[in-house]
N, C-alpha and C positions, 0 to 999 in steps of 0.2 A: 621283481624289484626288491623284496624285501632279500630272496637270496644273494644278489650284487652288492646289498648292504652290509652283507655278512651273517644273517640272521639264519638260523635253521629254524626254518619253519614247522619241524616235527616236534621242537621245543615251546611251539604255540601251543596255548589251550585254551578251549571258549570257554567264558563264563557265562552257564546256561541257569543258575541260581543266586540269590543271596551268599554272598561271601565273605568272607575277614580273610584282614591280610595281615601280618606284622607288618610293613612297611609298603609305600604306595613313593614313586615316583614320580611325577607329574613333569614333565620337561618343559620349558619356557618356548616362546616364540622366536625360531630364529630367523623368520622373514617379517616385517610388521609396520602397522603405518605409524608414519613420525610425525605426522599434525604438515598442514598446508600441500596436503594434494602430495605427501613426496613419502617414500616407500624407506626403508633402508633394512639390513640382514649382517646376519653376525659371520664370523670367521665361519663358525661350523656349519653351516648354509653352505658357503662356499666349497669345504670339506667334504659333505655330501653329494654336491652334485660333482665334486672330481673325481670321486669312489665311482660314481656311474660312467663319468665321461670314460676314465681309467679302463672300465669293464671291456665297453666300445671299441676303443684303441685294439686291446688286447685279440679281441676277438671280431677282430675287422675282418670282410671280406670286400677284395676291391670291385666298384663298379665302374660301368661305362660311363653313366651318368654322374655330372658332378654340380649339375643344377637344379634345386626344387622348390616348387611351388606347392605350401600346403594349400590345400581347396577345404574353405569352413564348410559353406554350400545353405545354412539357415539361412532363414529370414536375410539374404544378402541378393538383390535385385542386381543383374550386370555381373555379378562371379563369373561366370562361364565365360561371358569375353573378357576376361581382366585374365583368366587362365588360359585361352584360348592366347592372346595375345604373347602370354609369357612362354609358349609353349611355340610360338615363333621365333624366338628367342634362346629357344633350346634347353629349356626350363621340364622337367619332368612333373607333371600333374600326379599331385600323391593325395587321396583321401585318406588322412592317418589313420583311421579309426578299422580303416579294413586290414590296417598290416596288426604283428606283434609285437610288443614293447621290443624282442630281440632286432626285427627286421625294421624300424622305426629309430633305433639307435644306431643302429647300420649305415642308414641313408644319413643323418647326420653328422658322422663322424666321419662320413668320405663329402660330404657336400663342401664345397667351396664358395655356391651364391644361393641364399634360402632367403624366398619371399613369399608373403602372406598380406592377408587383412588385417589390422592391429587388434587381435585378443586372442585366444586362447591355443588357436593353433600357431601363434608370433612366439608362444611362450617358450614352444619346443628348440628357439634358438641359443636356450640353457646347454645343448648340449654340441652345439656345433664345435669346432675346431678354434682355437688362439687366432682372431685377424681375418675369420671368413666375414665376408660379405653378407651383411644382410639388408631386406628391401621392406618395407614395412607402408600398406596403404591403410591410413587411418579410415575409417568406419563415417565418421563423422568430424569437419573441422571443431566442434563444441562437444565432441567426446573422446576427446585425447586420453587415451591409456597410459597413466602417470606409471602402473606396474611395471608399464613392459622397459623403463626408464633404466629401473634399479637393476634389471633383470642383466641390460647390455650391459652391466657396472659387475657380474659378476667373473666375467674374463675378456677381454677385448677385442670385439666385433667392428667392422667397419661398417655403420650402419647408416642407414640413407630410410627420411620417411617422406615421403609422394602422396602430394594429394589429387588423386585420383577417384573421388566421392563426391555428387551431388544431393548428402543426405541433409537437407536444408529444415527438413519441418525439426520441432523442437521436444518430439518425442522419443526418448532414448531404448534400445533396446526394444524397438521391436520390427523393423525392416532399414535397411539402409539403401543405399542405391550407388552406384559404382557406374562411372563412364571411362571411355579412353580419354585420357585428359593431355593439354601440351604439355603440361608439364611431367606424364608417362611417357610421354614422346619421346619427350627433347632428353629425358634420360637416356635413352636404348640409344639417341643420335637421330630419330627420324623424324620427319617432315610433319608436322601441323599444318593444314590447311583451315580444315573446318569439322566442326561435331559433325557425326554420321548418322543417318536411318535407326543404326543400330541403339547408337546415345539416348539420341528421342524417344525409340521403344522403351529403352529401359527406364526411362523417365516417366512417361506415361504409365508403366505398369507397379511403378513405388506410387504416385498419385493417386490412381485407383485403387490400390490397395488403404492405402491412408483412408481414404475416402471412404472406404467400404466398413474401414473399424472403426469409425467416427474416432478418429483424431483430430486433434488440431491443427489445420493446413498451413496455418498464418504461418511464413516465411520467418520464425524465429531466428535462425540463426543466419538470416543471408546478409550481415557481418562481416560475418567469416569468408563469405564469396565474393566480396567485392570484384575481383581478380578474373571468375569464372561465370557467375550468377546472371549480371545482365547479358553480357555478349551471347550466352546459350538461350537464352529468353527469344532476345532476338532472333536467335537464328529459329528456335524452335517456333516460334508466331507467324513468321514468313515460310514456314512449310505446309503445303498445299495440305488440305482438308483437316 
């Protein structure tokens, strides 16, 4: 990275002592928060991440694949069929962290449709293409990522967020829970019937885990589910044992 930015890295040197400088540089913030939940970033924000996209372009190789799916895989209950499902869809399942910042700029700079969970691995659609598509499942309807807002404001993405999350207790940041929801559905075009086997497991197994860290279970944010919360209750109480 630092090389893409232009820096020669043979011109670093640690500071392994006490030292004096004649002059000290300290660079301002150019990504930062503006008060009421909302992000905003200067020209040269923008300027650096074109230097990167820039690189990308440059040294493109083309793939077959032009749809992905980052997999976070933490503390995220239901990942595997939210990927599972996008991978029916023709979505390529990418653990970023096993590729190299080269082979990771690669795949975003030929991708045309990149979907994720809303945090860290959503961030990486800094680098996608002018007008790509992106798919973004929040974590939680009461923990919406104000970041990831500013981030689609820094070149223009056609972006689409789905709530596809039954993370209802009111504790943040430490497991969430993900189903196939109508509303993942009726995106792709396919059919809702009813939650599945599968929903329920995953349900039950964010519960017990809760249960198990002594959280708070109370139904804080069920709010936010008007939409989803009873009708899954229901189904889920009328299933046998």
């Amino acid at each position: 990275m630092i090389e893409i930015l232009g820096i020669n890295p043979n011109e670093l040197q640690p500071i392994e002592e006490p030292t004096q400088f004649a002059n000290v540089i300290v660079p301002e913030d150019s990504f930062y928060y503006s008060g009421l939940r909302e992000f905003s970033f200067t020209p040269e924000y923008r300027a650096t991440i074109d230097r990167i996209r820039d690189f990308a372009l440059k040294n493109r190789t083309p793939m077959s694949s032009k749809k992905i799916y980052y997999f976070y895989g933490r503390h995220q209950m239901g990942e595997e069929r939210l990927a599972a499902y996008f991978r029916t869809k023709g979505y390529l399942n990418v653990m970023p962290e096993t590729l190299t910042l080269d082979e990771q700029l690669n795949l975003m700079i030929n991708c045309d449709s990149f979907a994720s969970t809303l945090g860290s691995c959503a961030h990486n659609s800094l680098f996608l293409r002018d007008n790509a598509e992106t798919i973004f499942i929040p974590r939680a309807a009461n923990a919406f990522t104000t970041y990831q807002q500013a981030l689609n404001e820094v070149h223009p993405l056609k972006t689409n967020y789905i709530d596809s999350s039954l993370s209802i207790f009111g504790e943040l940041h430490k497991s969430y829970c993900f189903i196939l929801s109508r509303q993942l559905k009726e995106f792709f075009g396919d059919p809702f019937g009813r939650y599945t086997e599968g929903d329920f497991a995953t349900f039950h197994e964010y519960l017990k885990d809760s249960l198990a860290k002594g959280r708070d279970i109370t139904p804080k944010a069920k709010r936010y589910y008007d939409s989803i919360f009873p009708d899954f209750l229901v189904q889920l109480w009328n299933q046998k044992g």
